[in-house]
Each structure stands twice: as structure tokens, then as C-alpha cells.
C-alpha positions as CSV (number, residue, x, y, z in Angstrom):
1,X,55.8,-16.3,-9.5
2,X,52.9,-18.5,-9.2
3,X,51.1,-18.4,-6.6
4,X,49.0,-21.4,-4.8
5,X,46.5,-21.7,-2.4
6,X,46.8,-25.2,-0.6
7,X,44.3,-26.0,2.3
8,X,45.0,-28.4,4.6
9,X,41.7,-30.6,6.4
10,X,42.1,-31.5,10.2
11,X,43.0,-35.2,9.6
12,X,46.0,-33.6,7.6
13,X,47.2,-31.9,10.6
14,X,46.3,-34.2,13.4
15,X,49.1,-35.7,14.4
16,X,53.0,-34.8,13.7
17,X,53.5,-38.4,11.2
18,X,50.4,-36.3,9.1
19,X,52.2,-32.7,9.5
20,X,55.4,-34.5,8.2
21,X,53.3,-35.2,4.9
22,X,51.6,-32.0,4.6
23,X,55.5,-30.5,5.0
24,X,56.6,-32.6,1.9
25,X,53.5,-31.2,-0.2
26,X,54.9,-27.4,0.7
27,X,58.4,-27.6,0.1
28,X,57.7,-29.5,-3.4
29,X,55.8,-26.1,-4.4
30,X,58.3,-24.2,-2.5
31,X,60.9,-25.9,-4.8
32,X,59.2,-25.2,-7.6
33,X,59.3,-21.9,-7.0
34,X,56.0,-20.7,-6.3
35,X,54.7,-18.4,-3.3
36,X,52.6,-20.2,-1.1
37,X,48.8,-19.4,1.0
38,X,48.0,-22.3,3.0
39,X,45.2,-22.6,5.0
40,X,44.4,-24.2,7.5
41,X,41.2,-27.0,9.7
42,X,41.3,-27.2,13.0
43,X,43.0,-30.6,14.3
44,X,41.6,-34.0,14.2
45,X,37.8,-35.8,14.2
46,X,35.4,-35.8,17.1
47,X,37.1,-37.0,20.1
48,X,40.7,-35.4,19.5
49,X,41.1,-32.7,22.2
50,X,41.3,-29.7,19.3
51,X,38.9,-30.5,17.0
52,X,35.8,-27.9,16.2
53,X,33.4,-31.3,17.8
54,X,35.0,-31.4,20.9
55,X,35.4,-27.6,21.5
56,X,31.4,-27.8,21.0
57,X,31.5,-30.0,23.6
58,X,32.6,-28.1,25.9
59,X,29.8,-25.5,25.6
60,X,27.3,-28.4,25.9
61,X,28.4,-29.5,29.0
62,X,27.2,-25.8,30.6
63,X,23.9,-26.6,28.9
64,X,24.8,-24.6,25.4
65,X,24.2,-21.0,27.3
66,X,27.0,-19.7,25.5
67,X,25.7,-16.7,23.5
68,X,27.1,-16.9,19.5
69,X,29.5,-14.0,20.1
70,X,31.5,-15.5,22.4
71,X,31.1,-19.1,20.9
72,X,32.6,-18.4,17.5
73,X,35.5,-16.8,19.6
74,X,35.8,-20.6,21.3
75,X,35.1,-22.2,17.7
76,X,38.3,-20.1,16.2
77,X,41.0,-21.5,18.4
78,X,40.7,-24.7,16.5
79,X,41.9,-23.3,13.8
80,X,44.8,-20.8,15.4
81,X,45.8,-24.0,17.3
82,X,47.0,-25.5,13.7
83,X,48.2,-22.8,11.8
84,X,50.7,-22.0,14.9
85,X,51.9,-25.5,15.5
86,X,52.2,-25.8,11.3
87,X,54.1,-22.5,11.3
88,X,56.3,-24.1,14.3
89,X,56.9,-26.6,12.0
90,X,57.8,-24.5,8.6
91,X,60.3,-22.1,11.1
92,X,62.0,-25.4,12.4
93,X,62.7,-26.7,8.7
94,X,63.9,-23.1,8.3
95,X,61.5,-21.9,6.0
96,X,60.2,-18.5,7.0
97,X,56.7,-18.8,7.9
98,X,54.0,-16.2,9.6
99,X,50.5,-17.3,11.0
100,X,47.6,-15.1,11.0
101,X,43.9,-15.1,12.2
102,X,41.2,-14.8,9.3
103,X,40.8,-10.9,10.2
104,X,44.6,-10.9,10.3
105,X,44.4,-11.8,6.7
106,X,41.9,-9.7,5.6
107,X,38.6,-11.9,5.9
108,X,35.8,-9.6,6.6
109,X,32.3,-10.5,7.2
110,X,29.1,-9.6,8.0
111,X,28.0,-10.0,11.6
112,X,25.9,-13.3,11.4
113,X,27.8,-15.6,14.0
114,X,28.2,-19.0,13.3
115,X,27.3,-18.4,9.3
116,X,29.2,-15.0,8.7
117,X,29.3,-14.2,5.2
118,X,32.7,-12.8,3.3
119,X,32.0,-9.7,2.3
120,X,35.4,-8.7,1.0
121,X,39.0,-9.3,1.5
122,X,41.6,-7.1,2.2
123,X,45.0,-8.1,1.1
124,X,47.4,-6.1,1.8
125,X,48.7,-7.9,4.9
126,X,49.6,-11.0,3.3
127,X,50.9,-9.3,0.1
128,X,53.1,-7.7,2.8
129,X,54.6,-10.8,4.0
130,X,55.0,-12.7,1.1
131,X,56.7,-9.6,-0.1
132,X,59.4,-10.7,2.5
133,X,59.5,-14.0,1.8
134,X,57.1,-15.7,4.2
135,X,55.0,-19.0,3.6
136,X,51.2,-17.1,4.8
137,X,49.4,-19.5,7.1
138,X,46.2,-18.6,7.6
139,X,43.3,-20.0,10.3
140,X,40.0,-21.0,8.4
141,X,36.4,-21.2,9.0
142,X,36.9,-17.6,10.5
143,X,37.1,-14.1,9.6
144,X,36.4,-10.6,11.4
145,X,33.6,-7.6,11.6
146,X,34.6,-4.0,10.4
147,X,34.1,-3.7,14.5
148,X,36.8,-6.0,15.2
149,X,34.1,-9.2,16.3
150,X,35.6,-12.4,15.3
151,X,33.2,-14.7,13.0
152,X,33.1,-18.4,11.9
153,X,31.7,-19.6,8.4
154,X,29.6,-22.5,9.1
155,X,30.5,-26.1,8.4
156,X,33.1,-26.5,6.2
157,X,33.9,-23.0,6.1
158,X,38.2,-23.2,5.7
159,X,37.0,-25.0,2.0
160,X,35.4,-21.1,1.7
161,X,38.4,-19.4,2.7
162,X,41.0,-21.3,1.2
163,X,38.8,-20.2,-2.4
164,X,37.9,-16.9,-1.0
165,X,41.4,-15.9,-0.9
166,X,42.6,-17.5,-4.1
167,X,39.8,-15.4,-5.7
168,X,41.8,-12.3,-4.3
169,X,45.0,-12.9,-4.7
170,X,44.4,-14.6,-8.3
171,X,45.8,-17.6,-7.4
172,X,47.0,-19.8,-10.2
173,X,44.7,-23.3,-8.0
174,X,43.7,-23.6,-4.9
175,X,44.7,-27.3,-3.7
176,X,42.3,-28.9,-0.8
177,X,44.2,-31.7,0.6
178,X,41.8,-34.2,2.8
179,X,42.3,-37.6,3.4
180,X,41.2,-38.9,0.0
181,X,42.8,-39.5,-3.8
182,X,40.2,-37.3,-5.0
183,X,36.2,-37.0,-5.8
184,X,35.1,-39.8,-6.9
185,X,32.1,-41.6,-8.5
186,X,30.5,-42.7,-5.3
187,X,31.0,-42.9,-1.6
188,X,33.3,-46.2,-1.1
189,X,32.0,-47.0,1.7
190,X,28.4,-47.7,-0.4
191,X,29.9,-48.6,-3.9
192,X,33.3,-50.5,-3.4
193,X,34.0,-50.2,-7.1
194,X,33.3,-46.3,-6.7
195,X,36.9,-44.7,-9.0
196,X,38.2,-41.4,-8.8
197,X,37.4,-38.7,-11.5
198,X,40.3,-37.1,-13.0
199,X,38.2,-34.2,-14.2
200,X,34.7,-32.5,-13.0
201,X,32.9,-29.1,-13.5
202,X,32.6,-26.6,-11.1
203,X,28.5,-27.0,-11.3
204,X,29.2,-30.8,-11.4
205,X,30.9,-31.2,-7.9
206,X,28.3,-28.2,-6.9
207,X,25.4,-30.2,-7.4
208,X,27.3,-33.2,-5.7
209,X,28.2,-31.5,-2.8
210,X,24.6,-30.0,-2.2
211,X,23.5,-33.3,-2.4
212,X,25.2,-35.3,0.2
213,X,28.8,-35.8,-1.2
214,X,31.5,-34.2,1.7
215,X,34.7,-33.5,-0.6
216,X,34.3,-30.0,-0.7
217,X,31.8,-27.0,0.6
218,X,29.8,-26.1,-2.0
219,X,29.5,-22.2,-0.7
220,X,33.7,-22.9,-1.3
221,X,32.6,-24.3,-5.0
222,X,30.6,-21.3,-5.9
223,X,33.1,-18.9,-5.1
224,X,35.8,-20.5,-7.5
225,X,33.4,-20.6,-10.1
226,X,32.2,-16.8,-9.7
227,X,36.4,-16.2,-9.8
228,X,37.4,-19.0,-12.4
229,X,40.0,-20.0,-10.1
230,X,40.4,-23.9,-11.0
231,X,40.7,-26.4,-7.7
232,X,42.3,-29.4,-7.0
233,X,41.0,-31.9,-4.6
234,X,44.2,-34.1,-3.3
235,X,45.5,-36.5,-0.8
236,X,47.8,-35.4,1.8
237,X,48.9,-38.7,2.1
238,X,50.2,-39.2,-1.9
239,X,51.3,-37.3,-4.7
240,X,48.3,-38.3,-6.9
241,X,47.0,-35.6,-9.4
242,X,43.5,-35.7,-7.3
243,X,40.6,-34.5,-9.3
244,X,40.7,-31.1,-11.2
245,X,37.4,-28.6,-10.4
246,X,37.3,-26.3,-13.4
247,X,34.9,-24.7,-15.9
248,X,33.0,-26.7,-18.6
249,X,34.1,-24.6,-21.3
250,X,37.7,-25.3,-19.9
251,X,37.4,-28.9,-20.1
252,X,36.2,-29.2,-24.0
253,X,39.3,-26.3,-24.6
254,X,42.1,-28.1,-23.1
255,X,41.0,-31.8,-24.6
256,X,40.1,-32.7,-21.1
257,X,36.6,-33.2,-21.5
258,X,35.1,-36.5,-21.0
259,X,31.8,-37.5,-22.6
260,X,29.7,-38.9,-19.9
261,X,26.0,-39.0,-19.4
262,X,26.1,-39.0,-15.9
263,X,29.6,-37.8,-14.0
264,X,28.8,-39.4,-10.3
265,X,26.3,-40.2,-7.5
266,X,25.6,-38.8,-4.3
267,X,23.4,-39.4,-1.1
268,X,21.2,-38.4,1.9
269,X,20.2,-40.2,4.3
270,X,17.6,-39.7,7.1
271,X,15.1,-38.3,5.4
272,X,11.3,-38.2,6.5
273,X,8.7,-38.0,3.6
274,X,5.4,-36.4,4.3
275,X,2.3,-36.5,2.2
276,X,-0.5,-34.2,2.8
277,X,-4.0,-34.1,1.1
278,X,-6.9,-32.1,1.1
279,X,-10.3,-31.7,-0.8
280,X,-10.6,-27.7,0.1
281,X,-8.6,-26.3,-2.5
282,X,-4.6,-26.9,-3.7
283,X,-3.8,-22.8,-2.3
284,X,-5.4,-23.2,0.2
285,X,-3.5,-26.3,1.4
286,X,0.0,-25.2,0.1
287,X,-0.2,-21.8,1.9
288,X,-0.5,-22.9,5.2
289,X,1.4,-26.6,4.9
290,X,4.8,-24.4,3.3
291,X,4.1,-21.3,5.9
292,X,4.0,-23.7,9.1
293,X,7.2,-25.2,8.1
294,X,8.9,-21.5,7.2
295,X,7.7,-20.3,10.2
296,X,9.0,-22.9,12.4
297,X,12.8,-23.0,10.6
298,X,11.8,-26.5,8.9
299,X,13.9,-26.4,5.9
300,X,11.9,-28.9,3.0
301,X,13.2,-30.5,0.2
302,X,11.9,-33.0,-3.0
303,X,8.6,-30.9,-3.3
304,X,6.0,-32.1,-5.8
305,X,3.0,-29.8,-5.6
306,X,-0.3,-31.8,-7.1
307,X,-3.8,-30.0,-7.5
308,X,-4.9,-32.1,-4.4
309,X,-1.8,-32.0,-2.4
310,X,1.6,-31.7,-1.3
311,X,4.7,-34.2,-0.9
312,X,7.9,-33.3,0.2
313,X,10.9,-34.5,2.6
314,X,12.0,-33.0,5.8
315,X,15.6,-34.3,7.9
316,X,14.5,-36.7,10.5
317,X,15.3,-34.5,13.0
318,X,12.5,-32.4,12.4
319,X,10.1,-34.7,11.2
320,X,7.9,-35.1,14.6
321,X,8.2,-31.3,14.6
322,X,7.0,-31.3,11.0
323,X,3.8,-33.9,11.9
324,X,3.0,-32.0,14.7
325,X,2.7,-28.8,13.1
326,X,0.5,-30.5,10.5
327,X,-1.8,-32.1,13.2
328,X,-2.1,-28.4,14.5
329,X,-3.3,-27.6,11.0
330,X,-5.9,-30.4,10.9
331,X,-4.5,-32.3,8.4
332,X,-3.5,-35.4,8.9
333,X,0.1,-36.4,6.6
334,X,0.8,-39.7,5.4
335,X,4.3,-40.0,7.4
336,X,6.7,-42.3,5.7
337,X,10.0,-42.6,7.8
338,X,13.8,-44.2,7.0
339,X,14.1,-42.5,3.5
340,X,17.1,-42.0,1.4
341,X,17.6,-39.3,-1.6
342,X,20.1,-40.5,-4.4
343,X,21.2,-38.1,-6.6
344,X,22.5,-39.1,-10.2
345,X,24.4,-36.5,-11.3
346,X,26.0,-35.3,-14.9
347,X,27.1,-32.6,-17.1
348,X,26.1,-34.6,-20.0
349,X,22.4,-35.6,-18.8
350,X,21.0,-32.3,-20.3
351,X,18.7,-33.0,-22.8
352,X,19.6,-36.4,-23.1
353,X,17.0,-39.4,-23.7
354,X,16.4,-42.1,-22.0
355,X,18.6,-41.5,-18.9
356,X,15.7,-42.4,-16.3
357,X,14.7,-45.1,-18.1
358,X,17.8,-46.3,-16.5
359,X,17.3,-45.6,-13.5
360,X,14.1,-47.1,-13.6
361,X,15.4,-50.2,-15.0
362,X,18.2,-50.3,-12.6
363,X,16.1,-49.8,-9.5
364,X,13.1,-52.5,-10.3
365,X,15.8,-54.8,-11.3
366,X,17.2,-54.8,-7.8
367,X,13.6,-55.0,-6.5
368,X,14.0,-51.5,-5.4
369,X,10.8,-49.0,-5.4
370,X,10.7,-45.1,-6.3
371,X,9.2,-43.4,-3.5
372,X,9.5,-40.2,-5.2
373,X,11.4,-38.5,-8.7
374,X,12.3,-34.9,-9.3
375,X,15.1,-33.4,-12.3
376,X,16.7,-30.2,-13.3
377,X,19.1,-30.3,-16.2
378,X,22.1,-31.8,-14.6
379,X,20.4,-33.9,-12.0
380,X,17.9,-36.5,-11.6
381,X,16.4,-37.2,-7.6
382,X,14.7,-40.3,-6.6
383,X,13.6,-41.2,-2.9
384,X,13.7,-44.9,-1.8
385,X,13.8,-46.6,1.5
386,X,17.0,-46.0,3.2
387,X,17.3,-49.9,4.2
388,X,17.6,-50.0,-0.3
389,X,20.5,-47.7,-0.2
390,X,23.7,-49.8,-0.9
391,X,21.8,-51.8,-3.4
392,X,20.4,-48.9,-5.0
393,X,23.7,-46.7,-5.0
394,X,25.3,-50.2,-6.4
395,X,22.4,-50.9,-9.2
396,X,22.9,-47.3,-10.3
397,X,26.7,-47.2,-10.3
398,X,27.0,-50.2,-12.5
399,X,24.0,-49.4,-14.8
400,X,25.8,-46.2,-15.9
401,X,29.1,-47.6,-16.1
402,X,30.7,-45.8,-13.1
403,X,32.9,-48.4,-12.5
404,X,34.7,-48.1,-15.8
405,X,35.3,-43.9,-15.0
């Protein structure tokens, strides 16, 4: 029989009117007669008394002392709280239905708490139960030491398991329901005429979730791709397609492939640009601008080295860090704060002419100015002011005929 992955996100599973959808989307596959994997978010947003947000609160209220052993054991019951109560559920309908812990399934990591890596998975366990018949439910964002330590994954690490373990069980898809039709063109709440994409490559929706859009983890992305396990990114709340996540070479194969220039756009905001100059030598200068910031955990991005000078972007949060450490340098950065990075991202940008032209066109037609550029071959950067952002994200959307996707 076939068998599916489905993952279900924490607004899925947040209250029982959700859970009552989430049941129809299993016992339509059930139906069908495939065997099922589900895995499963802790419950609800920020706020709601099981979410991973509000479990961190609890540490901050003793001043964040907990050490990172003992909070990713707090961080997992998130997670076991749902996959019990949706197992409840499944053994009430009288479906047969087991629940088990990431290291119950066979996730094992490396010891890095908070950001454990997989490092293999061990399947036996759930090939056991499915053997007799049971619908696996398995907590995500967590997995388990070869000592027996429990681990998390990070942010947005159930997206990781759910493809991790299709990878090993060669799942025929892996389904991520969330609270959306699908990946679209945009972020609605910037571009209102932002339309779902029926169809996007794995390095596509890569790119676009490194670069602001939250669909998917794109740790999650990469490991489909390494497998060739397609994914599906679906509502829980309709029985809409979603958007398939599968190889390039798959798309042009199956007819599927659409010829577009540029496939969507993405976002950050909060961005701090820094420009530092220097007349006693370009090494000199890069050396100790890029080792202050390494050495002090400052992650950098949109980098454009010159011969008399740096520029590049740090998250606003470390920005007064950043300065400071510059100061300490004796240099004195040209400190530009309230900066957004759009990305225009595509497929079918490689090698093609004229496509920032566009952009440009787009941009100093809305009265919008380029702080910044940077490319590779299936994306094209630019930093403006974030105050330019809906206009910008707008200008761009239309320019490329988005709204037509």
C-alpha cells in the first residue's frame, strides 16, 4: 500500500472544531487505502496554554536559567500533548492509533540541544505498528541521543521530521497541512492579489523559505530534495490540491512545468545596513570588520565587498551590537536602520535578460530607491527602506505578472 506522511501545524490541532478537520483529511487516505505517518506541532499560537511560545514562557519568568538539557525536555511536551489527544481522537472513531515520542520513532540526533541534527532513523518501531494496523502518530520538532537525552530541532523542526521520516520509510508524499491553500506568490497580507502556485521546485520554495517566506522549513525542503520525496503543502481547512514541491526535471516530465521567469517573492524585514570604509587597505579592513562579527555570533547577510570597503546587513537586533563592535575597531559605519530585503525568486531567471531591468523599472516607478542589489542564478536581492515595503512587494508582483499565476 501507499504510504503518506501528513503533518499537521499547531493551528490544525488547536482546538477540537480544527481536530474534527484534520480527522476528515485521515480517514479520506485511510479510505483510500493507504497506511498513514502523521506527525504532529505542538497546539495553538502564542498565548494558547500548549503552544512551544508559551511553554518558553514559562522558563522566562525564572529569568531563562533553565540549562538546554532540561529545556528541550519542557519544549517536547508540546508536541506529546497533540499527538496523545489526536490519537484519543483516532481510538474514539475506532480507528487503531498508537502515539510515540520522536526517539520512540526512531529520530536520533546528535547532542546539540535546541538545534539537534538527524543523524539517522531507525524504523523498525513504526514498521512494527503499522504492521498491525495502526495509524503512527508521531511528536515533531524532537528526537533522541544514542544516550537516551531528548532533543528538539529548532524552529520549524516537525516540517524536518515529517520529511525526515518520509525519506525513510519511502513515502509516496509527505502532506504539510497549515492553515493556508498552499504557497503562494506573495505574502497576502503585503500583496492582496498574491495567488497560489499549483507547482514549485524543491530549490524554488528553498530559496523562498531562506528568504523570509514561512510555508515550510527549509532544513525540511532539503531533506525531500536529497530523498526525491515530492511534498504537498495543503489546507487543513479544504480539500484543495495545495501546491506540489517536486524536482525540476519532474515538472518538465510530467507536463507540469510552467514557464515563468520569476516563480514568487519573498521578504525580511528588520534589517540594519552597515557601511564601513577605510583608506588602509581592503584586507586589512575585511579581516577584522567579518572576524568581530564571527566572533561575537553576529550572523551577516547582503555582503558587497569593494576595494575600499564593506556593506552588508545585520537583524536589528544586533545592530547596536554590530556598531559597537565597529566603534571598538575605530571605524566609524555608516548605520542605515528600518531596511527591508525582497527577494524575487525563479527557476526560470537563469540566464535570462533583462530581468532587473524590471525590477529597476518597477521600483523607480513607485518612487522606490535600491539601497543595495545582490544575485545568484535563481534569485535577485535588493534592500530598500522597510516603510517602501508594501509598495515595493506590490510594484514587483504586478511588473512580473504574479497576479496572473
Amino acid at each position: 500500500m501507499d504510504l503518506i506522511v501528513q503533518k499537521f501545524g499547531g493551528t490544525s490541532l488547536s482546538d477540537e472544531q480544527s481536530r474534527r478537520h484534520v480527522l476528515r483529511h485521515i480517514v479520506r487516505e485511510l479510505d483510500a487505502g493507504r497506511t498513514l505517518v502523521i506527525v504532529v506541532s505542538a497546539m495553538g499560537r502564542r498565548g494558547e496554554p500548549y503552544a512551544t511560545d508559551s511553554l518558553l514562557e514559562l522558563i522566562r519568568l525564572n529569568g531563562n536559567a533553565l540549562p538546554a538539557r532540561e529545556r528541550d525536555l519542557l519544549l517536547s511536551c508540546g508536541e506529546l500533548i497533540s499527538a496523545a489527544t489526536l490519537c484519543s481522537l483516532l481510538i474514539a472513531e475506532g480507528i487503531p492509533a498508537v502515539a510515540l515520542t520522536g526517539g520512540q520513532a526512531g529520530i536520533m540526533t546528535d547532542a546539540r540541544y535546541g538545534a539537534a541534527r538527524i543523524v539517522r532513523i531507525q524504523t523498525e518501531a513504526i514498521q512494527q505498528h503499522i504492521a498491525d494496523g495502526r495509524v503512527v502518530i508521531v511528536a515533531g520538532f524532537q528526537g533522541m541521543t544514542d544516550r537516551g537525552e531528548i532533543t528538539t530541532l529548532g524552529r520549524g523542526g516537525s516540517d524536518t521530521s515529517a520529511t525526515a521520516l518520509g525519506a525513510a520509510l519511502g513515502a509516496k508524499i509527505v502532506d504539510i497541512y497549515t492553515d493556508v491553500d498552499g504557497i503562494l506568490t506573495a505574502d497576502p497580507r503585503w500583496v492582496p492579489g498574491a495567488r497560489q502556485l499549483p507547482v514549485v521546485s524543491y530549490e524554488e520554495i528553498s530559496n523562498m523559505a531562506h528568504n523570509g517566506a514561512k510555508v515550510i522549513h527549509p532544513r525540511a525542503v532539503e531533506i525531500a530534495m536529497k530523498a526525491g520525496v515530492p511534498v504537498r503543502v495543503r489546507s487543513t481547512f479544504s480539500d484543495g490540491e495545495g501546491t506540489l514541491v517536486t524536482r525540476s526535471e519532474t515538472m518538465r516530465e510530467s507536463g507540469v512545468w510552467i514557464d515563468r521567469t520569476v516563480t514568487g517573492l519573498a521578504h525580511v524585514s528588520g534589517v540594519t545596513q552597515l557601511a564601513v570604509n577605510s583608506d588602509n587597505g581592503p584586507s586589512e579592513l575585511q579581516l577584522r570588520v567579518f572576524r568581530a562579527m564571527a566572533t561575537h555570533g553576529i550572523s551577516v547577510d547582503f555582503i558587497n565587498v569593494m576595494p575600499t570597503g564593506v556593506h552588508y546587513t545585520v537583524s536589528e537586533s544586533d545592530a547596536d551590537t554590530a556598531v559597537r563592535l565597529l566603534r571598538e575597531l575605530e571605524f566609524e559605519p555608516i548605520v542605515r536602520r528600518g531596511c527591508a530585503k525582497v527577494s524575487m525568486i525563479g527557476g526560470g531567471m537563469n540566464g535570462e535578460p533583462g530581468v532587473m531591468a524590471v525590477i529597476v523599472e518597477a521600483l523607480t516607478t513607485a518612487g522606490i530607491s535600491i539601497l543595495q542589489s545582490a544575485d545568484s542564478n535563481t534569485t535577485i536581492w535588493v534592500l530598500i527602506a522597510e516603510t517602501d515595503l508594501a509598495a515595493a512587494l506590490q510594484a514587483l508582483h504586478t511588473s512580473f505578472g504574479l497576479h496572473l499565476a
